[in-house]
DSSP file (Angstrom, degrees, kcal/mol; ACC not computed):
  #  RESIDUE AA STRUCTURE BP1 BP2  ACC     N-H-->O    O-->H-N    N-H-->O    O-->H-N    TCO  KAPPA ALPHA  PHI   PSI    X-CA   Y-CA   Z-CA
    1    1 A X              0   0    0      0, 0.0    77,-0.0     0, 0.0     0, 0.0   0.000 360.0 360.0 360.0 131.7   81.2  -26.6  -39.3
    2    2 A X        +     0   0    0     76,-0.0     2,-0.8     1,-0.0    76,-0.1   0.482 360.0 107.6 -92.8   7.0   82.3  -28.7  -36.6
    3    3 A X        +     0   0    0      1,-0.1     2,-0.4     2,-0.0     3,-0.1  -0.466  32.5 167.8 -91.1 111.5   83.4  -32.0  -38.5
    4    4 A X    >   +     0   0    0     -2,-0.8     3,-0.6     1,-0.2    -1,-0.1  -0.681  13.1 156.9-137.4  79.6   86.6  -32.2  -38.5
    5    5 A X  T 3  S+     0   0    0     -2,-0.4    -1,-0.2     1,-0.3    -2,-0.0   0.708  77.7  63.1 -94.8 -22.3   87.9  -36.0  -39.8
    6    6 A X  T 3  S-     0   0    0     69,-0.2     5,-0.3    -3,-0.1    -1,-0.3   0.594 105.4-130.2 -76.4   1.3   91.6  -34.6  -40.9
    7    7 A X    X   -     0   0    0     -3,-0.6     3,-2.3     3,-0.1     4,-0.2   0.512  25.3-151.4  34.8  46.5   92.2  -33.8  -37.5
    8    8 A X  T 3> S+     0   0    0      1,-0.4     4,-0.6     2,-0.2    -3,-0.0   0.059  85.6  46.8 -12.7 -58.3   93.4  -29.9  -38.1
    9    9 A X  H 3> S+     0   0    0      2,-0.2     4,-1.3     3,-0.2    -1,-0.4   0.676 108.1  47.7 -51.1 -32.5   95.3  -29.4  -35.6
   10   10 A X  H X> S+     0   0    0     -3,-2.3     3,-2.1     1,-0.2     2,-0.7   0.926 114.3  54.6 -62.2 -96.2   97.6  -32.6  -35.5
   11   11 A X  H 3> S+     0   0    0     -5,-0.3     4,-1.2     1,-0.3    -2,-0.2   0.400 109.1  45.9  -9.6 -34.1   98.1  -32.0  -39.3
   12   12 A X  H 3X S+     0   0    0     -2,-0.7     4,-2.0    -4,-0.6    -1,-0.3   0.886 113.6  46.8 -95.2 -50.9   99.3  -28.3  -38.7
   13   13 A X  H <X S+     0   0    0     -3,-2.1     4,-2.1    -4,-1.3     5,-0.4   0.988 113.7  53.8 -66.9 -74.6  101.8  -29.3  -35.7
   14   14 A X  H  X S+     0   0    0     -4,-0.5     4,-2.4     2,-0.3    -2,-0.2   0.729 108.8  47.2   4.5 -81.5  103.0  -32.4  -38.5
   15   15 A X  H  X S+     0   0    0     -4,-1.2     4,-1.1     1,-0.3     3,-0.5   0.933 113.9  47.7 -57.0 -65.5  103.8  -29.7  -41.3
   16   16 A X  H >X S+     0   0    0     -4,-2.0     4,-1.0     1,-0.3     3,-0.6   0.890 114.1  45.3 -62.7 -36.7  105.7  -27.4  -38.7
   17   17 A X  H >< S+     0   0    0     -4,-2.1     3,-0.8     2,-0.2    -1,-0.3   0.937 114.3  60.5 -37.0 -50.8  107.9  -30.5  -37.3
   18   18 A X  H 3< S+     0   0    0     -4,-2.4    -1,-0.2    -3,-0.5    -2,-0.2   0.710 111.5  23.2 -53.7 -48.4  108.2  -31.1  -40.8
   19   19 A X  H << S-     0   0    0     -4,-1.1    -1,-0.3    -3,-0.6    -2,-0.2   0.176  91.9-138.6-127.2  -4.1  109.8  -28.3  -42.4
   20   20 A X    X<  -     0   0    0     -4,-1.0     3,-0.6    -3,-0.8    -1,-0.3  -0.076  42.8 -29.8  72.1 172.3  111.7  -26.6  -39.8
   21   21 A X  T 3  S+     0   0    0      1,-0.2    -4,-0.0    -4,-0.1    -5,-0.0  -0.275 122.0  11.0 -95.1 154.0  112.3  -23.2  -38.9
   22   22 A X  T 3  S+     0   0    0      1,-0.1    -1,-0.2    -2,-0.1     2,-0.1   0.683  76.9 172.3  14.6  40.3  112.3  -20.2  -41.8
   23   23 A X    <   -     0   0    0     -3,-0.6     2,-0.3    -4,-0.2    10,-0.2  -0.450   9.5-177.8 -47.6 129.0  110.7  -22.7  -44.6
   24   24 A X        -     0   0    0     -2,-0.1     2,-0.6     8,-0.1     7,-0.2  -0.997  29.9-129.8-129.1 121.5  109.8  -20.4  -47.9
   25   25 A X     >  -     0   0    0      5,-0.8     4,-1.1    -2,-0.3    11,-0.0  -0.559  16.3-155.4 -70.8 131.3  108.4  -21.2  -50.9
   26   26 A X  T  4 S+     0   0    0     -2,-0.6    -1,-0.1     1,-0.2    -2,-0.0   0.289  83.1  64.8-117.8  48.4  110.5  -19.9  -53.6
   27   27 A X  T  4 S-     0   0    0     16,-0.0    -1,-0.2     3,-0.0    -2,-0.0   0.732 130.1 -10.0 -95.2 -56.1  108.0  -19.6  -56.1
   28   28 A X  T  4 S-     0   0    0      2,-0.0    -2,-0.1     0, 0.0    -3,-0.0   0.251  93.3-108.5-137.0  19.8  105.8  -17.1  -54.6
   29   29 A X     <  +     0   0    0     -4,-1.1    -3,-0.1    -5,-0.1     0, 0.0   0.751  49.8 162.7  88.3  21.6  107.0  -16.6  -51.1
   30   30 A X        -     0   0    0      1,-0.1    -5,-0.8     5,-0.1    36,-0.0  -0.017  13.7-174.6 -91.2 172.3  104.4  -18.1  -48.8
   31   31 A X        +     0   0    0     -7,-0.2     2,-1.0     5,-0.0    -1,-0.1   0.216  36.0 132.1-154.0 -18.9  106.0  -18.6  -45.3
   32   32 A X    >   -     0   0    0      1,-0.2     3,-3.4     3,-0.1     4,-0.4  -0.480  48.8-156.2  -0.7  44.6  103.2  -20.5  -43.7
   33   33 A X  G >  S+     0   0    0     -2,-1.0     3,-2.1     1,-0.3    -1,-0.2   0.498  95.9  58.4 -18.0 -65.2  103.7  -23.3  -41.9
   34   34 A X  G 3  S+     0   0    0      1,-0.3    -1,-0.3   -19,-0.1   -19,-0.1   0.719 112.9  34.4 -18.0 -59.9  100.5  -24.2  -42.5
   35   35 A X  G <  S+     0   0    0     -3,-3.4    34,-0.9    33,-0.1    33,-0.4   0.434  95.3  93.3 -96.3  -2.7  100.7  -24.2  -46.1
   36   36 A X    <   +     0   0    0     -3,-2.1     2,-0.3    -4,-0.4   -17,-0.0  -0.597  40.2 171.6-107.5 142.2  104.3  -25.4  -47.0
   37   37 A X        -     0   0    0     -2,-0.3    28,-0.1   -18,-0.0     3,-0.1  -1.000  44.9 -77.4-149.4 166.5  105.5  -29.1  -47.8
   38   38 A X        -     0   0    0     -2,-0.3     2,-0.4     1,-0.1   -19,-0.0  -0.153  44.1-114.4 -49.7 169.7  108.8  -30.4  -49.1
   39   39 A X        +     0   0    0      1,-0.1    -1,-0.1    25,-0.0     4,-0.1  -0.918  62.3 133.7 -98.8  99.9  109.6  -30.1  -52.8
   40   40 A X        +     0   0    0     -2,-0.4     2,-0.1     2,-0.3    -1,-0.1   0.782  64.2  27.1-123.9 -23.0  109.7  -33.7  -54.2
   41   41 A X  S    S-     0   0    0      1,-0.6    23,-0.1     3,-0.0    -2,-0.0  -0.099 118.1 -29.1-125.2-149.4  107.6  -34.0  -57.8
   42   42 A X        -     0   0    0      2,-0.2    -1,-0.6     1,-0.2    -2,-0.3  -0.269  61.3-119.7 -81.9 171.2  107.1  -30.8  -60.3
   43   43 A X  S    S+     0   0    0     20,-0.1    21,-0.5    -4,-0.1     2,-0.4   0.062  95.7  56.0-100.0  10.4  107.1  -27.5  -58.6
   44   44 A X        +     0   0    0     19,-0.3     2,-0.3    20,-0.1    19,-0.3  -0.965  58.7 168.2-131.3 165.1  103.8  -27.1  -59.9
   45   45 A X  E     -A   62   0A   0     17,-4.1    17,-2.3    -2,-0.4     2,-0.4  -0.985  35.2-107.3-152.5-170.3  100.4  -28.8  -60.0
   46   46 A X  E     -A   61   0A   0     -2,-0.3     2,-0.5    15,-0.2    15,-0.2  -0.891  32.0-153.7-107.8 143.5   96.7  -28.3  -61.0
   47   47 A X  E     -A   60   0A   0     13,-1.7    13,-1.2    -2,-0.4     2,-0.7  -0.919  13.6-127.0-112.2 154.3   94.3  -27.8  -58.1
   48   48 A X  E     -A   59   0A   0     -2,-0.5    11,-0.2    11,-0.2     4,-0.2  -0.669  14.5-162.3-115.4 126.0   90.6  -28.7  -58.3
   49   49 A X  S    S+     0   0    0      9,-0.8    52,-0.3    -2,-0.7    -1,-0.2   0.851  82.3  32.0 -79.3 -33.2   88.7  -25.9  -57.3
   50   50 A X  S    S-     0   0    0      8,-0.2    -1,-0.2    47,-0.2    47,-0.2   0.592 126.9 -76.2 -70.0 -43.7   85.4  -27.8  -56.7
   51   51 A X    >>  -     0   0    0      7,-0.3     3,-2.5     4,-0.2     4,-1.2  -0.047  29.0-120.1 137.4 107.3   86.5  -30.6  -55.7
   52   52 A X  T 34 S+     0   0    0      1,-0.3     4,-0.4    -4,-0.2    -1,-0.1   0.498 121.2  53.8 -89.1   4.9   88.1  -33.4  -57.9
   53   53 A X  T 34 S+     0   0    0     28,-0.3    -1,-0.3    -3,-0.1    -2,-0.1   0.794 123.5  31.3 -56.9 -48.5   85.2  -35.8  -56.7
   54   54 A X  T <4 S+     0   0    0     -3,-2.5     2,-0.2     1,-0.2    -2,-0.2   0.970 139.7  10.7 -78.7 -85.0   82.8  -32.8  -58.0
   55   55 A X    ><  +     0   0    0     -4,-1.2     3,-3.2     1,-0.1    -4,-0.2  -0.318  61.2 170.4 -84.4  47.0   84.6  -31.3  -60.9
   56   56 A X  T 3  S+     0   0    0     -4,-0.4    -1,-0.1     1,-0.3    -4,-0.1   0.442  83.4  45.7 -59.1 -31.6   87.6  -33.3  -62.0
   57   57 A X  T 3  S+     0   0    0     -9,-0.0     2,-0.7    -5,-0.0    -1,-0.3   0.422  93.1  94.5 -89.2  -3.6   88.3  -31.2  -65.4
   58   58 A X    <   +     0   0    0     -3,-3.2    -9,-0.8    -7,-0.1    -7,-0.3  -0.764  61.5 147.2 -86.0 124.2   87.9  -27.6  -63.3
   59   59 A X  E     -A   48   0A   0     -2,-0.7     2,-0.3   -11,-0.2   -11,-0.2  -0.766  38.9-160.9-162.2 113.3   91.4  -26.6  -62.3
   60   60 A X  E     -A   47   0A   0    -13,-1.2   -13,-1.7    -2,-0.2     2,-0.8  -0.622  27.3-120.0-104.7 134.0   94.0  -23.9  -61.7
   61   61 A X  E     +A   46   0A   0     -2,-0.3     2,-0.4   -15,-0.2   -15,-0.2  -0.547  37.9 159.7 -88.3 138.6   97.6  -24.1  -61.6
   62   62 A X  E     -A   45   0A   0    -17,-2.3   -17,-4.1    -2,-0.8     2,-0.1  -0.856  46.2 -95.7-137.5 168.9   99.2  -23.2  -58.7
   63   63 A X     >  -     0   0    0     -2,-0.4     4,-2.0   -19,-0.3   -19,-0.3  -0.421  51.5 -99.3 -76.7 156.0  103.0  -24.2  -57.4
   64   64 A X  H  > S+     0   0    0    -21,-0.5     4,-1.1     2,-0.2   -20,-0.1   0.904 121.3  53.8 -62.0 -51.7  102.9  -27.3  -55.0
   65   65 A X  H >> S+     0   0    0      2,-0.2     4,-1.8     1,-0.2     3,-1.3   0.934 111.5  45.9 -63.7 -66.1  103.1  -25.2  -51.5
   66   66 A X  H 3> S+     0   0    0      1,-0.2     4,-1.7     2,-0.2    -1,-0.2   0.902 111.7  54.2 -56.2 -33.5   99.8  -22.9  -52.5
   67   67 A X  H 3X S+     0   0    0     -4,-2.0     4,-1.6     2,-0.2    -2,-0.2   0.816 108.3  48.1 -54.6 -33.9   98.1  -26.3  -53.7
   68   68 A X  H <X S+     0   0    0     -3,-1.3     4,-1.4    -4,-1.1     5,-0.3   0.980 118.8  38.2-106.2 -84.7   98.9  -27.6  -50.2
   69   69 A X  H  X S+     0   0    0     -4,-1.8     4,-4.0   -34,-0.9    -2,-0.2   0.793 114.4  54.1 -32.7 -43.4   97.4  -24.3  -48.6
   70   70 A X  H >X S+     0   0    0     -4,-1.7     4,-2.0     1,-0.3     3,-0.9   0.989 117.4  42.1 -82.7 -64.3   94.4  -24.0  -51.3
   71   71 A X  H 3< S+     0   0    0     -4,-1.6     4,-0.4     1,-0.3    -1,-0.3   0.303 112.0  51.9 -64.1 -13.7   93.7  -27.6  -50.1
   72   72 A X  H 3< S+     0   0    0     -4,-1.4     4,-0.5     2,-0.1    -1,-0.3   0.794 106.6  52.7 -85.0 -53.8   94.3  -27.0  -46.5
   73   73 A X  H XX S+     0   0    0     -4,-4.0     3,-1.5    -3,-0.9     4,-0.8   0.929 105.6  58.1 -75.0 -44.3   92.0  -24.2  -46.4
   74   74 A X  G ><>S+     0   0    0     -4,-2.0     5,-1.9     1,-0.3     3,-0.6   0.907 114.3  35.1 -61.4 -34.7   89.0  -26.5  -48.2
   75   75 A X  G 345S+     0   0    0     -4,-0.4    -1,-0.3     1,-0.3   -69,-0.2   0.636 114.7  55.8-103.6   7.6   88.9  -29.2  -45.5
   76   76 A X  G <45S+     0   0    0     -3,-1.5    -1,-0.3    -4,-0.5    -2,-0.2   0.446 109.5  54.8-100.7  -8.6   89.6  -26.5  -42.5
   77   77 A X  T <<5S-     0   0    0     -4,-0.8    -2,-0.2    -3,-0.6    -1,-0.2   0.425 119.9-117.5 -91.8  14.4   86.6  -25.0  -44.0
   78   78 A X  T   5 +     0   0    0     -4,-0.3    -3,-0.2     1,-0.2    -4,-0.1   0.365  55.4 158.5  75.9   5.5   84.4  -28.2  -43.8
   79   79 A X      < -     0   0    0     -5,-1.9     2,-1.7    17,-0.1    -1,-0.2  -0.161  44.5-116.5 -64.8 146.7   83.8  -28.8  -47.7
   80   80 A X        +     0   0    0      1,-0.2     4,-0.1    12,-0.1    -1,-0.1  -0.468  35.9 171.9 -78.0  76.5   83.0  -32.0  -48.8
   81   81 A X        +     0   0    0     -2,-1.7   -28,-0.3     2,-0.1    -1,-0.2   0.589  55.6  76.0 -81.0  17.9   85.4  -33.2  -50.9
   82   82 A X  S    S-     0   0    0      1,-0.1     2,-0.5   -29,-0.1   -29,-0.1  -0.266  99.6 -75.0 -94.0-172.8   84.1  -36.9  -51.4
   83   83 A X        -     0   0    0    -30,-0.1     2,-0.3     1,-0.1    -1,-0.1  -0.686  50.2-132.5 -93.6 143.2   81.2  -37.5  -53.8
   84   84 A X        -     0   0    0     -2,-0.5     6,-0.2    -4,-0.1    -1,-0.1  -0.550  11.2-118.8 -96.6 140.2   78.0  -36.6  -52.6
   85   85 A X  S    S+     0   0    0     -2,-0.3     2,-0.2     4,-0.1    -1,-0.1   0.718  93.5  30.0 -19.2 -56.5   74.4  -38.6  -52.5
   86   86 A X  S  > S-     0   0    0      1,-0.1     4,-0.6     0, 0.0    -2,-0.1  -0.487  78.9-118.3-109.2 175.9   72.2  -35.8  -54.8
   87   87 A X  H  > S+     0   0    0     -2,-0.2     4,-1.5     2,-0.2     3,-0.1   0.796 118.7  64.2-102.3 -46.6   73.1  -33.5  -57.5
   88   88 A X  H  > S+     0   0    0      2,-0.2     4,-1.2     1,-0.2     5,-0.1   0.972 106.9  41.6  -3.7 -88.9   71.7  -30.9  -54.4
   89   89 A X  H >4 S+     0   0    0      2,-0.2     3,-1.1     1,-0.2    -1,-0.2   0.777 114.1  52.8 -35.5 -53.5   74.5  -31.9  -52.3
   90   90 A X  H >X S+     0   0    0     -4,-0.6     3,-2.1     1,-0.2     4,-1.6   0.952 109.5  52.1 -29.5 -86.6   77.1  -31.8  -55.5
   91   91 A X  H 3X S+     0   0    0     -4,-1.5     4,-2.0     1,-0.4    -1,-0.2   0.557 109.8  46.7 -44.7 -18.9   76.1  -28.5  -56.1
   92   92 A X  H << S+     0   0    0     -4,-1.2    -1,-0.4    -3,-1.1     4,-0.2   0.180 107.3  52.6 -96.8  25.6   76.6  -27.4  -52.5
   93   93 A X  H <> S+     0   0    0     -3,-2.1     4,-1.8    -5,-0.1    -2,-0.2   0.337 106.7  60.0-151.6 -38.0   80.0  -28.8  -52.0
   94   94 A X  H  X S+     0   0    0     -4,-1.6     4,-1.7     2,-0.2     3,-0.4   0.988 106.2  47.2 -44.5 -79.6   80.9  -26.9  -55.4
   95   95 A X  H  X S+     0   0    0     -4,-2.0     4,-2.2     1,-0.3     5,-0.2   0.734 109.3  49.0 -29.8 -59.6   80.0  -23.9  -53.9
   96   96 A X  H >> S+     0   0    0      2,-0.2     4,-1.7    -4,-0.2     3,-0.6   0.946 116.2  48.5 -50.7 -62.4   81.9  -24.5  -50.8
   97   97 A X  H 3X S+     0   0    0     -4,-1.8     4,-1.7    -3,-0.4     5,-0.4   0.893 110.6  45.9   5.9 -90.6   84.9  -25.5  -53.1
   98   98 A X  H 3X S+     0   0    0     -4,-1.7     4,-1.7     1,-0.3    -1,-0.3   0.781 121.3  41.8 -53.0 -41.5   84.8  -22.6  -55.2
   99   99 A X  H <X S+     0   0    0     -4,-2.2     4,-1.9    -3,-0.6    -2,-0.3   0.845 107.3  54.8 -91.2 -27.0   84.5  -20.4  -52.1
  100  100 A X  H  X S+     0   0    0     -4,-1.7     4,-1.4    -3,-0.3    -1,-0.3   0.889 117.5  38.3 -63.9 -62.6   86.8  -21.9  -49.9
  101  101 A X  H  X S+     0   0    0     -4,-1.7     4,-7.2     1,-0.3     5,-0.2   0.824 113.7  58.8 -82.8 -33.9   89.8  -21.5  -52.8
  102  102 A X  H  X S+     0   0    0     -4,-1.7     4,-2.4    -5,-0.4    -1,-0.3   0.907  96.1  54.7 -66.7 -34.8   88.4  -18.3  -53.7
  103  103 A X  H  X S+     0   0    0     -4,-1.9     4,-0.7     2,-0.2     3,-0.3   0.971 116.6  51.3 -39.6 -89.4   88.8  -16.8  -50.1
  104  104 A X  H  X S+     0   0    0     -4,-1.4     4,-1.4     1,-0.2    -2,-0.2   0.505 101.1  48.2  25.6-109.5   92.2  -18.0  -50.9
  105  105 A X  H >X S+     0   0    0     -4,-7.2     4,-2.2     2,-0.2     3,-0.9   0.947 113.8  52.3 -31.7 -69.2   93.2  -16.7  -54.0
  106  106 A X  H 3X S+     0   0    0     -4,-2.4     4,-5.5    -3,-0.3    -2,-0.2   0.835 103.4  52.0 -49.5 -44.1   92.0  -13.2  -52.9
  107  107 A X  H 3X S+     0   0    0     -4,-0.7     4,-3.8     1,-0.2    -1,-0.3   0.923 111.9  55.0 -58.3 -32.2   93.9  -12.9  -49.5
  108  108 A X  H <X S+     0   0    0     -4,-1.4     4,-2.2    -3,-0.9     5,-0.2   0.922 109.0  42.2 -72.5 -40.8   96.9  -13.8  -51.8
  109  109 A X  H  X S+     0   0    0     -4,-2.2     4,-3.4     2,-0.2    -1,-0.2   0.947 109.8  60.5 -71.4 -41.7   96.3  -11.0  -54.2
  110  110 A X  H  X S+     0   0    0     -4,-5.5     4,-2.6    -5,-0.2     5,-0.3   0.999 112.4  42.8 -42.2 -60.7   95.6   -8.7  -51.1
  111  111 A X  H  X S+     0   0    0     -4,-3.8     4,-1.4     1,-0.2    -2,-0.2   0.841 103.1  55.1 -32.7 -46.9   99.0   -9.5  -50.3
  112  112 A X  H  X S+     0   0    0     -4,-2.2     4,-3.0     1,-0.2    -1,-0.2   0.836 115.9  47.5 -86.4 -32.1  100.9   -9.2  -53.6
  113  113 A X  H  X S+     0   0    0     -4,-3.4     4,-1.5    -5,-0.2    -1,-0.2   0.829 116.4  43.2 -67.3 -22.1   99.1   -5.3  -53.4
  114  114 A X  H  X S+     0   0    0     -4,-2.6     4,-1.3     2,-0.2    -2,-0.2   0.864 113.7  46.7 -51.1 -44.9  100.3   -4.9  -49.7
  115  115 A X  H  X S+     0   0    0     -4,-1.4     4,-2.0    -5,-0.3     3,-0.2   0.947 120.5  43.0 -81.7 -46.4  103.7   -6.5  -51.0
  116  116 A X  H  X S+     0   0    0     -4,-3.0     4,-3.9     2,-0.3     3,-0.4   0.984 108.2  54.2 -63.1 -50.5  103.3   -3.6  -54.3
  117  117 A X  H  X S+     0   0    0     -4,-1.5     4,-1.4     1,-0.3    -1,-0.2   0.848 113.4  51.1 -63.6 -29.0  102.1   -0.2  -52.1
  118  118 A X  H  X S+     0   0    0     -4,-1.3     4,-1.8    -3,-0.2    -1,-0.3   0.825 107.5  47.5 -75.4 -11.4  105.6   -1.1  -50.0
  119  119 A X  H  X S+     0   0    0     -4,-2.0     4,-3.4    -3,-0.4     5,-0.4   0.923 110.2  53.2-103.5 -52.0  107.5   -1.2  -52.7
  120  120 A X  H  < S+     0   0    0     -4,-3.9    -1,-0.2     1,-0.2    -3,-0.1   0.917 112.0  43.5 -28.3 -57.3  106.0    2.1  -53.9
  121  121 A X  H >X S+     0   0    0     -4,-1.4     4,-4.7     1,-0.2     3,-1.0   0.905 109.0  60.6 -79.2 -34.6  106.8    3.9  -50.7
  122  122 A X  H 3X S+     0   0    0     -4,-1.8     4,-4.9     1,-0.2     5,-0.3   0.898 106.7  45.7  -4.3 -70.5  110.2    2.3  -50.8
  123  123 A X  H 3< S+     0   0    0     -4,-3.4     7,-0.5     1,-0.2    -1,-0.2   0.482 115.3  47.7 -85.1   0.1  110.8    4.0  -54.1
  124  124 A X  H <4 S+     0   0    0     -3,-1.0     4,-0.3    -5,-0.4    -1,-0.2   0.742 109.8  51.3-100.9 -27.6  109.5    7.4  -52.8
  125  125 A X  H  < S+     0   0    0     -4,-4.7     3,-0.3     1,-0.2    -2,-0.2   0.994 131.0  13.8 -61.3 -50.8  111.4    7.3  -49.7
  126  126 A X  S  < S+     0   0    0     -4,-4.9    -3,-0.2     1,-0.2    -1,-0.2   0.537 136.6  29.5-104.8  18.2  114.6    6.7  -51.4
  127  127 A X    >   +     0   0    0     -5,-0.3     3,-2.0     1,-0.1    -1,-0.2  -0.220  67.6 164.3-135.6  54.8  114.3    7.3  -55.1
  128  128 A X  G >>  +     0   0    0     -3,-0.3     3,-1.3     1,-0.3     4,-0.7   0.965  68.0  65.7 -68.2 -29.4  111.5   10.1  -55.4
  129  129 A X  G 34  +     0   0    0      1,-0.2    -1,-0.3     2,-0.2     4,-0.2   0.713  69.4  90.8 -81.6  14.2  112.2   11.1  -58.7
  130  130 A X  G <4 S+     0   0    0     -3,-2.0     6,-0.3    -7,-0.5     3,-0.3   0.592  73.6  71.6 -60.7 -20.0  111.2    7.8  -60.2
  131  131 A X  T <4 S+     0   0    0     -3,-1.3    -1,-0.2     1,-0.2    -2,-0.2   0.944  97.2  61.5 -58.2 -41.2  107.3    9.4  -60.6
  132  132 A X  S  < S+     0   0    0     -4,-0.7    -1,-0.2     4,-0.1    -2,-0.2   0.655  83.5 107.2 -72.0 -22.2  109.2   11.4  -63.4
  133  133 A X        -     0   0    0     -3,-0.3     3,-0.4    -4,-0.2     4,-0.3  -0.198  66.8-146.0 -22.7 122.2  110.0    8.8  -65.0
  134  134 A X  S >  S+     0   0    0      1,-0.2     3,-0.7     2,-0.2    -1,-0.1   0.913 104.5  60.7 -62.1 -46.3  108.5    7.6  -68.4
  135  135 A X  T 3  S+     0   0    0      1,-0.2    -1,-0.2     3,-0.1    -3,-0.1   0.818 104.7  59.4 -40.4 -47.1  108.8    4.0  -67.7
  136  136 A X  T 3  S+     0   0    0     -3,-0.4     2,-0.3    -6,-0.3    -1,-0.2   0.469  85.2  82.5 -79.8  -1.3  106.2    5.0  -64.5
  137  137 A X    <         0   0    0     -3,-0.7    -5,-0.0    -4,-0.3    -6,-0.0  -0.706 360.0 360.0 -94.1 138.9  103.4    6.3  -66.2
  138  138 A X              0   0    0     -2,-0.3    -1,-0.1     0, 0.0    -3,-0.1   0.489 360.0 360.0 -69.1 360.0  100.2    3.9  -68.0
């Protein structure tokens, strides 16, 4: 989708100006530029996964810096977050929503298994006899 009223780029340059050099969130570790903003209200919020135009009461909590990202990704993917003309349109704008956050969510859980499979080989390079463990077994 070419429509691009948030002007994507400006907005991306903005956020790195913004925040300096090695900005972290240190709730769940994001390093983005992209995705980080100062800390000013609660460290958390709810984000509206459809689209608080669409759905207002569908909502996930997320820390302020992934809300910022989750919400970055919707409108660099072209979704429509204002209210749409039909219940047709609604429904497609959901979709886009929901998929848009959902992309999201998953590359963040790819990470956190990336983040788990080093930690693994960590503890086989230096600790190997932690498989023997009781604690390491289901």
């Amino acid at each position: 989708m070419s429509n691009d009223p948030m002007n994507a780029a400006r907005r991306k340059n903005r956020q790195r100006q913004r925040l300096g050099a090695d900005a972290i969130c240190v709730m769940c570790g994001q390093t983005n530029p992209d995705a980080l903003m100062r800390i000013h209200r609660s460290l958390l919020e709810r984000h509206h996964v459809f689209g608080v135009a669409h759905e207002p009461n569908e909502t996930v909590i997320v820390c302020r810096n992934c809300h910022a990202g989750l919400s970055a990704a919707q409108q660099d993917d072209g979704v429509p977050l204002t209210s749409q003309a039909t219940l047709l349109e609604r429904g497609i704008a959901m979709v886009a929503a929901a998929g848009s956050s959902l992309n999201q969510i998953g590359n963040a859980f790819l990470e956190w298994a990336d983040r788990a499979h080093d930690l693994v080989r960590g503890l086989d390079q230096d600790l190997a006899e932690w498989r023997r463990k009781p604690w390491s077994r289901p």
